[in-house]
C-alpha positions in Angstrom: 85.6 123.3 187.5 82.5 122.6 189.9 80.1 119.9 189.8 77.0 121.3 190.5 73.3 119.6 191.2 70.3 121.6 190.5 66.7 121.1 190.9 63.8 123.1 189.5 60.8 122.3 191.9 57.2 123.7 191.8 55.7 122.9 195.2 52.5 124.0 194.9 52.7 126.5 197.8 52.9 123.8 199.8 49.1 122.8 199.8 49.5 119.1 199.2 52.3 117.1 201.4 55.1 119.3 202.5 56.5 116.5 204.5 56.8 114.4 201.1 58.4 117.8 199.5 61.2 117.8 201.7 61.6 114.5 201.1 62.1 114.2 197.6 64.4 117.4 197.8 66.4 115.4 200.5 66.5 112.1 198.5 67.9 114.2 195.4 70.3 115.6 197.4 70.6 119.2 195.1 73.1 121.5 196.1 71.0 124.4 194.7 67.3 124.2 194.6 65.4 126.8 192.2 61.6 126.6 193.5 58.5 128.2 192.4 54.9 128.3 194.1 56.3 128.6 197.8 54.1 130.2 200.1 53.9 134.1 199.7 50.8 134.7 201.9 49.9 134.4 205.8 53.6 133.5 208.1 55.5 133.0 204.6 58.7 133.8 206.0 59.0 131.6 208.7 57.3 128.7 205.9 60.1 129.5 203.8 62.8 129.1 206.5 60.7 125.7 207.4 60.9 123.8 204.0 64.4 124.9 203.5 65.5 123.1 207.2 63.4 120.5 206.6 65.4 119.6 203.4 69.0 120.6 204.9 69.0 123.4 203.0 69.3 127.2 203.4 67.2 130.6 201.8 69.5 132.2 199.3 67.2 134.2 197.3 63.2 135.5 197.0 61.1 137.9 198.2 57.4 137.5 199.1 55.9 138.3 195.8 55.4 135.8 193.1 56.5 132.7 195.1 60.4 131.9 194.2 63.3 131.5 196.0 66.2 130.0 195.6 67.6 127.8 198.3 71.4 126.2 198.6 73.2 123.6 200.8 75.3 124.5 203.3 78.4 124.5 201.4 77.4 126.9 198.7 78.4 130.2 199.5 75.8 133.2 198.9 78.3 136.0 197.1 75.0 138.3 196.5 71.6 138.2 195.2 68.8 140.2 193.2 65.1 140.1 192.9 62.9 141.7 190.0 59.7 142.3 189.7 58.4 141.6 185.9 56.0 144.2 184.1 52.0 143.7 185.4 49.3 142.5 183.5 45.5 143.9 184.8 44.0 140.8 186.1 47.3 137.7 185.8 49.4 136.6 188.5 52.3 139.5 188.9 56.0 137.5 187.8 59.0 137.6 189.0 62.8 136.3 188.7 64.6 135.5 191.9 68.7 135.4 191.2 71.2 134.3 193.7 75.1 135.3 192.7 76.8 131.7 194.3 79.8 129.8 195.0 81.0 126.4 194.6 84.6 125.0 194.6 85.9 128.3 194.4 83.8 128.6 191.1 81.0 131.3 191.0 78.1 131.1 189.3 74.5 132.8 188.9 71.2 130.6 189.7 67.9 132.1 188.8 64.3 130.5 189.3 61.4 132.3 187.4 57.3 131.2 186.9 56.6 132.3 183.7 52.6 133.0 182.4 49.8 130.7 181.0 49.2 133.5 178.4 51.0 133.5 175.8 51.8 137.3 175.1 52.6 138.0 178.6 54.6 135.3 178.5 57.2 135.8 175.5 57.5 139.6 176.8 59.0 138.9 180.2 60.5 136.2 178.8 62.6 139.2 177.3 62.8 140.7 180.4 64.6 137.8 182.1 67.0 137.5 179.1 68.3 140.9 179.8 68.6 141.0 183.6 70.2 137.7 183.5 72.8 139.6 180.6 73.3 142.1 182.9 73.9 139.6 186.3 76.7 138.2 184.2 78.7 140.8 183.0 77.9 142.3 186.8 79.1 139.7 188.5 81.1 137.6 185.8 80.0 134.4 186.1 78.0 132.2 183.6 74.6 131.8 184.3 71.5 129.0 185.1 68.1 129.5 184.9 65.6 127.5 185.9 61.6 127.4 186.0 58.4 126.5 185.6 57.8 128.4 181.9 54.3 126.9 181.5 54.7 126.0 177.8 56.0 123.1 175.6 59.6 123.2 173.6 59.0 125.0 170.7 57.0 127.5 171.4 57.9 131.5 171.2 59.0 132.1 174.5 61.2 128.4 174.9 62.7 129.5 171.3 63.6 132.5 173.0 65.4 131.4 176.0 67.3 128.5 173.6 68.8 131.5 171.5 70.8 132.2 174.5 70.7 129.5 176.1 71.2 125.6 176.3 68.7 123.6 177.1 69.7 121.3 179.8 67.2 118.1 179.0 68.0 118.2 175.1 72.0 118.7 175.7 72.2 115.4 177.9 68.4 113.9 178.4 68.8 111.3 181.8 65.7 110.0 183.0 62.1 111.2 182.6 61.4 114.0 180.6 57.7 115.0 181.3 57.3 116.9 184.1 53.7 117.5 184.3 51.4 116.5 186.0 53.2 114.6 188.7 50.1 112.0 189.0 49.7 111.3 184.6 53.4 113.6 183.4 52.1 114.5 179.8 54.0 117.8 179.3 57.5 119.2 179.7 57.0 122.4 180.8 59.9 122.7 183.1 63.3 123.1 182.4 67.2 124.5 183.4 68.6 126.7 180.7 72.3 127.5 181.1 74.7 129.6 179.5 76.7 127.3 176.9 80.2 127.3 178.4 78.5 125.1 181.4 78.3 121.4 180.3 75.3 119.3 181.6 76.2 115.9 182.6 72.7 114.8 182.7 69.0 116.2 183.3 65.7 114.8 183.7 62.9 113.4 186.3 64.8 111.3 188.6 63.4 107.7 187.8 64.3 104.1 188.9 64.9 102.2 192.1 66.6 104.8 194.1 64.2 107.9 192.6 61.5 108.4 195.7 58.9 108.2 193.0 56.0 107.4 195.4 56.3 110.8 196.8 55.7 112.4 193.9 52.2 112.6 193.5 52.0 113.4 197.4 54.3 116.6 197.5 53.0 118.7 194.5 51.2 118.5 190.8 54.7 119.0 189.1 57.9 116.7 189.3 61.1 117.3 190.5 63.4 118.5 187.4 67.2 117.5 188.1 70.4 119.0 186.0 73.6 117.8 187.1 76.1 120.2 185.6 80.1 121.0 185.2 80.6 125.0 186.0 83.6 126.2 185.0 85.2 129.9 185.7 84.2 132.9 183.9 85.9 133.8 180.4 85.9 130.0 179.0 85.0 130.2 175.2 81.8 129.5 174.8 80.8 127.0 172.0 77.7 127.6 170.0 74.1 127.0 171.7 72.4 123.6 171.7 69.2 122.4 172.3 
């Protein structure tokens, strides 16, 4: 069994305070970090490779389109990773899903980060999409799965119904902390979220909140707030009990 932290992480392409993103990342201390938004344009490389030193971290997954990657601390172990392009839409933002194959305390696992569509039919179809590559990572690689994003809707709509038939959702399974996420400034919505396969157990997910939280750098790193799942991965074959959430 490995205790993992993970942290789902819009930042905005770094166009507000990247100084205060690397701080909140280092205050929550994750040992994977799913991020959406990160620079894709001019130097975005070498931008990448910046944020993740700046919060101790290192680049495990993403490609320049679409703004993922998924970045890990130094004792997670990369074992491989993938990177798929979603189907287009004439005139939307192209999506993506960015999946890095890990290991932690000799238990391996898959983390994926996705940004998901303000319209809703574009949406709930590669919503679909996901839920098959992420089928196929696990019986490729055998190892339960965590996905995590910005899905730019509420729970209960289509495509959130659609990721819950597979998967648990993290904040309903054990709810710690804040559960709004957005905006960062006035948090009205919950529109990010970890999903995870249901043999992993979540110990507790939310917004980090409360004395030791760095709350004030919130609103200075990015519009969304950090989203934090602290979860118990076990090794590939456990039964799995029904889904929750």
């Amino acid at each position: 069994m490995a205790a993992v932290r993970l942290l789902s992480y819009n930042v905005r392409s770094l166009r507000d305070d990247p100084a205060a993103v690397a701080r909140v990342v280092r205050a929550l201390a994750p040992d994977v970090a799913c991020l959406q938004e990160v620079p894709r344009f001019w130097a975005w490389r070498l931008k990448r490779h910046r944020l993740a030193r700046a919060c101790g971290l290192r680049v495990a997954a993403g490609r320049r389109a679409c703004g993922l990657a998924v970045l890990t601390a130094p004792h997670v172990r990369r074992v491989a990773r993938e990177f798929h392009l979603l189907t287009p839409d004439a005139g939307l933002h192209r999506r993506a899903l960015a999946v890095a194959v890990l290991e932690a305390g000799g238990v391996r696992f898959v983390a994926a980060s996705t940004h998901l569509d303000l319209e809703d039919a574009p949406r709930l179809r590669h919503t679909g999409e996901i839920l098959a590559h992420l089928a196929r990572a696990r019986d490729r690689y055998n190892a339960p799965v965590v996905l995590a994003g910005d899905v730019n809707e509420d729970p209960g709509g289509d495509s959130w119904n659609a990721l819950t038939d597979h998967f648990t959702d993290a904040y309903a399974a054990a709810g710690q902390g804040g559960e709004l996420t957005f905006t960062a400034r006035d948090p009205r919505r919950r529109i990010d979220a970890v999903f995870t396969d249901p043999s992993i157990t979540t110990t507790g997910c939310g917004v980090p909140i409360g004395d030791t939280a760095p709350t004030a750098d919130y609103v200075r790193a990015t519009d969304h707030r950090p989203l934090v799942a602290d979860l118990e991965i076990g090794p590939a074959g456990r039964e799995r009990p029904p889904p929750r959430g």
